[in-house]
C-alpha positions as CSV (number, residue, x, y, z in Angstrom):
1,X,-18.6,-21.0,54.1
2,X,-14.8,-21.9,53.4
3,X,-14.3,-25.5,52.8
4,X,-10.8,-27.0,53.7
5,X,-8.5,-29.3,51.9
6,X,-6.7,-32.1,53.6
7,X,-3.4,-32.9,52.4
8,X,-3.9,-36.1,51.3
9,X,-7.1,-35.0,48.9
10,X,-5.9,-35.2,45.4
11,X,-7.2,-32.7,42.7
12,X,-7.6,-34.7,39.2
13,X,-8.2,-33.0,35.8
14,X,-9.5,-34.4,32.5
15,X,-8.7,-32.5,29.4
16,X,-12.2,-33.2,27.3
17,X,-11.0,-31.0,24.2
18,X,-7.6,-29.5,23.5
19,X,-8.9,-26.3,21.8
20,X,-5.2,-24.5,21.0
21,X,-1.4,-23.9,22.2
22,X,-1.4,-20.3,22.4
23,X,2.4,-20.0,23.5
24,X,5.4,-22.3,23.8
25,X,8.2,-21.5,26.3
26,X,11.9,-22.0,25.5
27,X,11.8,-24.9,28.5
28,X,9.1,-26.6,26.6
29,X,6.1,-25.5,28.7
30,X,2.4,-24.4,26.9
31,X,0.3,-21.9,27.8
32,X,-2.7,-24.1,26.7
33,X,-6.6,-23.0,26.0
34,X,-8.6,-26.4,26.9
35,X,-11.5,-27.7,27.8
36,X,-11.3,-29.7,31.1
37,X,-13.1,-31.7,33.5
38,X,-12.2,-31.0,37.3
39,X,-12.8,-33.8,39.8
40,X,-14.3,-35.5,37.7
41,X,-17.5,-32.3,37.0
42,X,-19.6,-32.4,34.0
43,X,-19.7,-29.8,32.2
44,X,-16.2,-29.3,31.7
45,X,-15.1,-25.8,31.9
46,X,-12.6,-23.5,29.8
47,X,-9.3,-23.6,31.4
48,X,-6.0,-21.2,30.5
49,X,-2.9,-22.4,32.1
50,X,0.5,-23.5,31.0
51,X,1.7,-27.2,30.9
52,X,4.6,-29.0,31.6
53,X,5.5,-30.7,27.7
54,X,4.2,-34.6,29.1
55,X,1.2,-32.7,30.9
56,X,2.1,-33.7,34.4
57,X,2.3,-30.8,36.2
58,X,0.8,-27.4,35.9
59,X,1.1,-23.8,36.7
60,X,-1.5,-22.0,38.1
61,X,-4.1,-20.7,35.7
62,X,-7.9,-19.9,35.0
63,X,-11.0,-22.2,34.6
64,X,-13.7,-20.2,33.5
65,X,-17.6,-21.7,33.1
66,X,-19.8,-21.1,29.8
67,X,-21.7,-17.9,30.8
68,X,-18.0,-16.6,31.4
69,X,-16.2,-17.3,28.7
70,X,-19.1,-16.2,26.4
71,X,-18.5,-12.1,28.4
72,X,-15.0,-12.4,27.6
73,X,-15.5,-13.5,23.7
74,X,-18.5,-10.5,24.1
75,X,-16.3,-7.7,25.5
76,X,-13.1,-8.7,23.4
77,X,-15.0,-8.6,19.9
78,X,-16.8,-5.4,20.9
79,X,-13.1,-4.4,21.5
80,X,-12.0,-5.8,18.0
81,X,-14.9,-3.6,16.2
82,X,-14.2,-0.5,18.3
83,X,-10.7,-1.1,17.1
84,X,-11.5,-1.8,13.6
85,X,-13.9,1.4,13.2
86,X,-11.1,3.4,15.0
87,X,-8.8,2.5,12.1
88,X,-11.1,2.8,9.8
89,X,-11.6,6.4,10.7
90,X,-7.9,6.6,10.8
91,X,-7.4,5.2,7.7
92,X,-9.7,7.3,6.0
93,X,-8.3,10.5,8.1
94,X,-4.9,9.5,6.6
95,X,-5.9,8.9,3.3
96,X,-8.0,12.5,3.2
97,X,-5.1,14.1,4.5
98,X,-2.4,12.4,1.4
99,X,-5.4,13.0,-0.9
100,X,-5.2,17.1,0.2
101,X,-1.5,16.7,0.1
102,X,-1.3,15.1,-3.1
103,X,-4.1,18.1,-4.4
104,X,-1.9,20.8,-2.9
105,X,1.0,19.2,-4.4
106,X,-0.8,19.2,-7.8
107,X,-1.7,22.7,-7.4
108,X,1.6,23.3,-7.0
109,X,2.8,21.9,-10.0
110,X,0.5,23.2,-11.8
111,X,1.4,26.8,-10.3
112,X,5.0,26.5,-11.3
113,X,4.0,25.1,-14.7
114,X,1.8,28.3,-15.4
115,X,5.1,30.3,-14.3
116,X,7.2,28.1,-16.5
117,X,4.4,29.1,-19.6
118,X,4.5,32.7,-18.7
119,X,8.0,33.1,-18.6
120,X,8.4,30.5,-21.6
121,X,6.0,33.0,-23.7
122,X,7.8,35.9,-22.2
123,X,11.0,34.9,-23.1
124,X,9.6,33.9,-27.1
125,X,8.0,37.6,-26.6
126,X,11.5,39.4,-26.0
127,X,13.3,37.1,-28.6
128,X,10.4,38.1,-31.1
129,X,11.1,41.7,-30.4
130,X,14.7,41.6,-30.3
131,X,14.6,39.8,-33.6
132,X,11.9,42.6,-34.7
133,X,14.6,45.2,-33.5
134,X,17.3,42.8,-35.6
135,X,15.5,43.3,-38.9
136,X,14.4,47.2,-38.6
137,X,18.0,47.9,-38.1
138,X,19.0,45.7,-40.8
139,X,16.7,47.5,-42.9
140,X,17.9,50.8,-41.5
141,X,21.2,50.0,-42.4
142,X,20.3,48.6,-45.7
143,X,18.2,51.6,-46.7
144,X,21.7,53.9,-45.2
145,X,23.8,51.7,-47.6
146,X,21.6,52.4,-50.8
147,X,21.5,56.1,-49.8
148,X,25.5,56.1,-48.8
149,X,25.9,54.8,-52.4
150,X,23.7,57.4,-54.6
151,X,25.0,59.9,-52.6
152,X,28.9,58.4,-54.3
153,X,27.4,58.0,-57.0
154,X,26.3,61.4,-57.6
155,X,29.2,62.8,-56.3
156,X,32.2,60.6,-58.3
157,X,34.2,62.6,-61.1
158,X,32.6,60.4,-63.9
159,X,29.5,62.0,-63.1
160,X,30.9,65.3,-64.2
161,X,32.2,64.1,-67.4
């Protein structure tokens, strides 16, 4: 059954508890979360609207009883945890993945270093050997030298005298 207003019936409001300001517009109006008495109605109910800055006029809002704000606060925390584990998961997804990225990195480094040793040891290998090769030839040459020099010496003229 719709009940109508006559013009000249006045709509009061009582705000029993400010609870919080949760925006403030550049013209000075508040989007306001209260708790307030309409027509003069006990228990007063939540209420979301904005606010002129002296509280005179109003926009249009919400008024919301008890059992209704408690479904909202329900539904927006099981939103909040759903969140929360979400990122949690994602969190730990993203920390796996750097932790595999950081242990193929490593692997990486420790791929190159192996390289690095191998060539480092082949390198001290072939400068071993050439210095090998250094020696027997100084040695070849020496051991030519001392022959080179009996065979002069054997073969001068003050041999034969």
């Amino acid at each position: 059954m719709a009940m109508e207003r006559k013009q000249n019936d006045t709509v009061t409001c009582d705000i029993a508890d400010h609870l919080t300001v949760i925006a403030v517009k550049e013209n000075g109006w508040s989007k306001e979360f209260n708790l307030v008495s309409w027509n003069g109605q006990q228990p007063p109910k939540f209420d979301i609207r904005e606010w002129s800055p002296d509280h005179t006029k109003m926009s249009k809002g919400i008024t919301l009883y008890d059992y209704e704000m408690r479904k909202i606060c329900n539904a927006y925390m099981k939103f909040c945890n759903a969140r929360t584990v979400s990122e949690g998961r994602n969190n730990r997804n993203a920390a796996a993945e750097a932790g595999m990225r950081a242990g193929e990195e490593a692997a990486k480094q420790q791929e190159e270093a192996e390289r690095e040793d191998f060539a480092g040891a082949e390198m001290k290998a072939g400068q071993e050997a050439a210095i090998q090769r250094q020696e027997a030839e100084k040695e070849d040459f020496d051991e030519a030298k001392i022959q080179h020099e009996s065979a002069d010496t054997e073969a001068s003229p003050e041999a034969f005298s």
